[in-house]
Steps between C-alpha positions, in 0.01 A plus 500: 500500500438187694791231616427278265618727222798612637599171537411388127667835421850367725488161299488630173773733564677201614486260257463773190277306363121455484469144430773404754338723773137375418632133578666603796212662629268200362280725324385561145688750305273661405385600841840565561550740209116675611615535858793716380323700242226564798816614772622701208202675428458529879856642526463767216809368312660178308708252755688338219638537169377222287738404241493147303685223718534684857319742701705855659406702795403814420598774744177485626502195536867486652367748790170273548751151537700691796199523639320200445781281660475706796096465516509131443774461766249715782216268369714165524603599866107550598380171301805342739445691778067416493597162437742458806216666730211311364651161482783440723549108453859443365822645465848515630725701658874500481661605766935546533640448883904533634619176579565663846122562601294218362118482548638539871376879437176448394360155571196658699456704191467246235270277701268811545494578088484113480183476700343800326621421138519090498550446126776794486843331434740657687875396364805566692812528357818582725780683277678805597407900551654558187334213260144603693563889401558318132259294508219713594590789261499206218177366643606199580392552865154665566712619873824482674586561860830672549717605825592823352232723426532774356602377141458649154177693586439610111460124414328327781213581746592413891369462806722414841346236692744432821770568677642211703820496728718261433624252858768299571526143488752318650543112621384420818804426627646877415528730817294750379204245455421571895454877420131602446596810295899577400626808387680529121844504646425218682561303167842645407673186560250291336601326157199603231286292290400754273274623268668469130676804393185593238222507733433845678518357808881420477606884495228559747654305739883585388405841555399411840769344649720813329289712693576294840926517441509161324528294158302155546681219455283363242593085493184407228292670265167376390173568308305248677344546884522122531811454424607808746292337790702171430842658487425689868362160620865321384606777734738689245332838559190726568282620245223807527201417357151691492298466816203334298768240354595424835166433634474245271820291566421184655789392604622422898882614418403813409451793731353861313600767694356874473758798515427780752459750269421371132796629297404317159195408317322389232309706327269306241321602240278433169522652155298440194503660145396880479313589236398148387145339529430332830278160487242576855656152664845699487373807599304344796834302573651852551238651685461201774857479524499868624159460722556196627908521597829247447 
């Protein structure tokens, strides 16, 4: 028994039909119809039940199909898998971000795979934790990065890649903007630009100031980093933003200041599809994202 006939063998249980199969397959049928005999004769027993317009599955040939869709699923992996390893020249990958971290996370990283995989598309698509989970468990994302690992381990495959402490930023012209590091209740009085209620980091932070005797006095809510930097800079409140966020603000008005003792953080990470075929550019996306650090 050789591929070949088990995959004649999966078409003409398919289509129920000889002639219909043999055109699928482009063949002759009677090639088609010797192929079987030969599998059957291999086999020890008839695959189908051959009556006058359509072809049944015999139980035989019931047991060999469950099979066969399996076998031809292992092969079409290793044909993809061969292919991906021999000839790496084109493909994509699709990749779902938070609004909140950007390629702010991972710049370093995607100029690295860039370098060593030129003709790999990589497209970035910012939607939320939840449409990312969605998206890759439909497959409409090859990966997602999320900020609250661990998620529904019996559908996706994850691997934590930071953990970065969120700082304050303030206005220049705020008092605390002279401090080199402030302590949380230093911010009690502070109004909040804040995180949006559905993004983890909103009840991380909540939970914070709880912990410190206090209930922010949240004046904004936003999904956007650039719109939080420009509300602090309008001098209507502070905002905490990840430390690698803040090194990258390039703006004179605004002051990032590190707390004493880091009280919350991000913790990012990436999931992809368990159980589902990997194309090698994704899978090396995954492994130099974990080698080579966020």
């Amino acid at each position: 028994m050789d591929i070949r006939q088990i995959e004649y063998f999966a078409e003409v249980a398919k289509q129920s039909n000889f002639t219909k199969a043999a055109s699928t397959l482009h063949i002759s049928q009677p090639s088609l119809s010797k192929t079987i005999k030969n599998l059957e004769t291999e086999i020890g027993a008839p695959l189908f039940y051959r009556g006058a317009k359509q072809l049944d599955l015999t139980d035989a040939g019931k047991a060999l199909l469950v099979n066969a869709k399996n076998v031809l699923h292992a092969f079409e992996n290793l044909t993809s898998e061969l292919n991906d390893v021999i000839d790496l020249k084109k493909g994509e990958i699709k990749i779902g971000i938070p609004p909140i971290i950007g390629a702010a996370f991972f710049s370093k990283l995607i100029s690295k795979y860039k370098e060593t995989y030129p003709s790999i598309e990589l497209i970035l698509t910012e939607v939320g934790s939840n449409k990312i989970k969605h998206g890759v468990d439909e497959g409409t994302l090859d990966i997602g990065l999320v900020c609250n690992l661990p998620i529904q381990k019996e559908n996706f495959e994850t691997v934590k890649l930071l953990k970065d402490p969120l700082m304050l930023i303030v206005q220049k012209d705020n008092p605390l903007a002279v401090k080199k590091a402030i302590e949380f209740s230093h911010i009690e009085k502070e109004p909040f630009i804040l995180y949006r209620h559905d993004f983890s980091l909103h009840d991380s932070i909540i939970d914070a100031c709880e912990k410190h005797g206090f209930y922010p006095n949240v004046v904004c809510e936003s999904s956007q980093k650039d719109f939080m930097v420009e509300m602090v800079e309008a001098k209507l409140g502070v905002a905490l933003l990840p430390s690698k966020i803040c090194s990258q603000i390039n703006n004179e008005e605004i002051i990032a200041i590190p707390f004493n003792k880091p009280i919350v953080n991000l913790e990012l990470g990436m999931i992809w599809r368990k159980n589902h075929y990997l194309p090698y550019a994704v899978r090396e996306f995954i492994a130099m994202s974990e080698s080579y650090g966020t």
